[in-house]
MIDO-170439 format. One line per 4 residues: number of its first residue (from 1); their letters; for each residue x, y, z of C-alpha. Coordinates in nm, 4 decimals, always signed. Example, Ala and Ser with C-alpha at 12.3 -4.5 7.8 and 13.67 -1.06 7.14 Angstrom:
BEGIN
1> as> +1.2300 -0.4500 +0.7800 ~ +1.3670 -0.1060 +0.7140
***
This chain:
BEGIN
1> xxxx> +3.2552 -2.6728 -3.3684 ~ +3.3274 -2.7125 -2.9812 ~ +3.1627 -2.9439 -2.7366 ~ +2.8173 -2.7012 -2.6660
5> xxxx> +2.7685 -2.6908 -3.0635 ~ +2.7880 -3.0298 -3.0403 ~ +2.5587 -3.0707 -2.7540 ~ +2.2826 -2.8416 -2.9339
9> xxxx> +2.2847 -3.0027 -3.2565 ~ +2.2612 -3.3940 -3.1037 ~ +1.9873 -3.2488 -2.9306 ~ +1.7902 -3.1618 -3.2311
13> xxxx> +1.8683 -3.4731 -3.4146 ~ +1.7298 -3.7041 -3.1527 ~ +1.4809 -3.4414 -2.9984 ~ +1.5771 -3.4485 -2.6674
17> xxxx> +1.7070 -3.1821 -2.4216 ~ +2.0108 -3.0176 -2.4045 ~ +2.0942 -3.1920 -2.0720 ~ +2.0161 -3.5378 -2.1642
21> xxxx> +2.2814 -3.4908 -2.4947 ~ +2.5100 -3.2956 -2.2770 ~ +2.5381 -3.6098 -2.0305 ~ +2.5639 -3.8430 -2.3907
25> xxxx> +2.8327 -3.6349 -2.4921 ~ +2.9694 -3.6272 -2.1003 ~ +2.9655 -4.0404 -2.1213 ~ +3.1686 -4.0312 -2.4785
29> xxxx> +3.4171 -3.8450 -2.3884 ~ +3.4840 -3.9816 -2.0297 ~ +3.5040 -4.3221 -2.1433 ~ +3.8019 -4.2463 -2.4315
33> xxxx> +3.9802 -4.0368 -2.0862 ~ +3.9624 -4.3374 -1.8918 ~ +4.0548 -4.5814 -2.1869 ~ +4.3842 -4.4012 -2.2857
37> xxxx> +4.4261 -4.3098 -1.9397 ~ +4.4087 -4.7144 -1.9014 ~ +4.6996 -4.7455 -2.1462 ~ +4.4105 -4.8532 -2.4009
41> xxxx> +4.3529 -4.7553 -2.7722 ~ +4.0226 -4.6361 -2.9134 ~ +3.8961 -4.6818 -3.2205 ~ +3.6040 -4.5883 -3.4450
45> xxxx> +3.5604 -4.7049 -3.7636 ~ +3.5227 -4.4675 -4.0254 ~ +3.6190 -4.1658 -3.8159 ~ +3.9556 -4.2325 -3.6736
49> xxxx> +4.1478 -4.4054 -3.3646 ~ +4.2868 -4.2435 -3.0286 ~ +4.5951 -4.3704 -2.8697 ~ +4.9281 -4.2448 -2.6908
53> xxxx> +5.1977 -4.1684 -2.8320 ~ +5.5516 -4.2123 -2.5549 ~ +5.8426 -3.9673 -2.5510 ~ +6.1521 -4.0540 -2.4121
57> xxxx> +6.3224 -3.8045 -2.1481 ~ +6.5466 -3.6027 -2.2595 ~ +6.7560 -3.2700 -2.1565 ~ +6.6142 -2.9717 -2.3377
61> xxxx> +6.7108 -2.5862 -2.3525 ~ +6.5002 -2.3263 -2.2340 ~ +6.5092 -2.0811 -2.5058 ~ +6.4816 -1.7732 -2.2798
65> xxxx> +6.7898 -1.8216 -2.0710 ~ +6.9617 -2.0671 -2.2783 ~ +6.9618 -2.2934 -1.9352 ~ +6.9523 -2.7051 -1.9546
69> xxxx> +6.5886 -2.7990 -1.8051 ~ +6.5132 -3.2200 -1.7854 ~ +6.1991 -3.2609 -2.0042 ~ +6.0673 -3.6434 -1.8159
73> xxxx> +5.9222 -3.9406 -2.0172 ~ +5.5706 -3.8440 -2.1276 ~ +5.2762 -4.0221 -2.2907 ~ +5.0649 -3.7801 -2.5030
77> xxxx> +4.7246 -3.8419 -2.6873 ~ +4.7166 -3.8896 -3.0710 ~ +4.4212 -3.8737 -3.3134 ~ +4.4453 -4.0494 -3.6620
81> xxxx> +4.1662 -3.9858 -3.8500 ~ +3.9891 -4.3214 -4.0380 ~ +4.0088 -4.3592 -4.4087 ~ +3.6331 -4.2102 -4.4349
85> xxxx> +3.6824 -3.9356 -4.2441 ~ +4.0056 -3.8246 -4.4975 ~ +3.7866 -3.8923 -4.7951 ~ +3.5235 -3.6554 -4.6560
89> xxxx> +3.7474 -3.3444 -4.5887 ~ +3.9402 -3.4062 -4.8882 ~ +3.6813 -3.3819 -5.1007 ~ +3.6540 -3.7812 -5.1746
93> xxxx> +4.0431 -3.7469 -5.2410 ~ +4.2484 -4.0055 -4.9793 ~ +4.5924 -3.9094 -4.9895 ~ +4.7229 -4.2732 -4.8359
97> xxx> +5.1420 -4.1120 -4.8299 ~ +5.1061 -4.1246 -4.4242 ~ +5.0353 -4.4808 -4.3548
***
């Protein structure tokens, strides 16, 4: 599914128009941006958490040339999905080895 599947079918579940869930969606997703961009970590029960995940710097190796290139400290976003959400795409099977 991407994000204008997503806006069509919140449309038809709360009958409204395809702008009015496009600025819903819009509002959802803006606010987890500016919440990890704050440093912050989101969570939603059932579904699954956001939050960044740091990586020291380090010297890598371009694999073309074989040259050392400086990779900087980065902070990258991370989904974990919730308990629920496991169950439902395992087929009510939670595998609980990653926690």
């Amino acid at each position: 599914m991407n994000k204008s599947q997503l806006i069509e079918k919140l449309s038809m579940a709360t009958n409204q128009t395809n702008k009015v869930a496009e600025g819903a969606v819009n509002i959802f997703f803006n606010n987890i941006k500016e919440a990890l961009s704050a440093g912050d970590k989101v969570e939603i029960r059932g579904f699954g958490s956001f939050l960044l995940k740091s990586y020291n710097a380090y010297t890598g190796r371009n694999p073309k040339t074989g040259e050392q290139v400086f990779v900087p400290k980065k902070e990258l976003p991370f989904f974990r999905a919730g308990k629920d959400l496991r169950q439902k795409v395992n087929g009510g099977i939670d595998s609980e080895s990653d926690e």
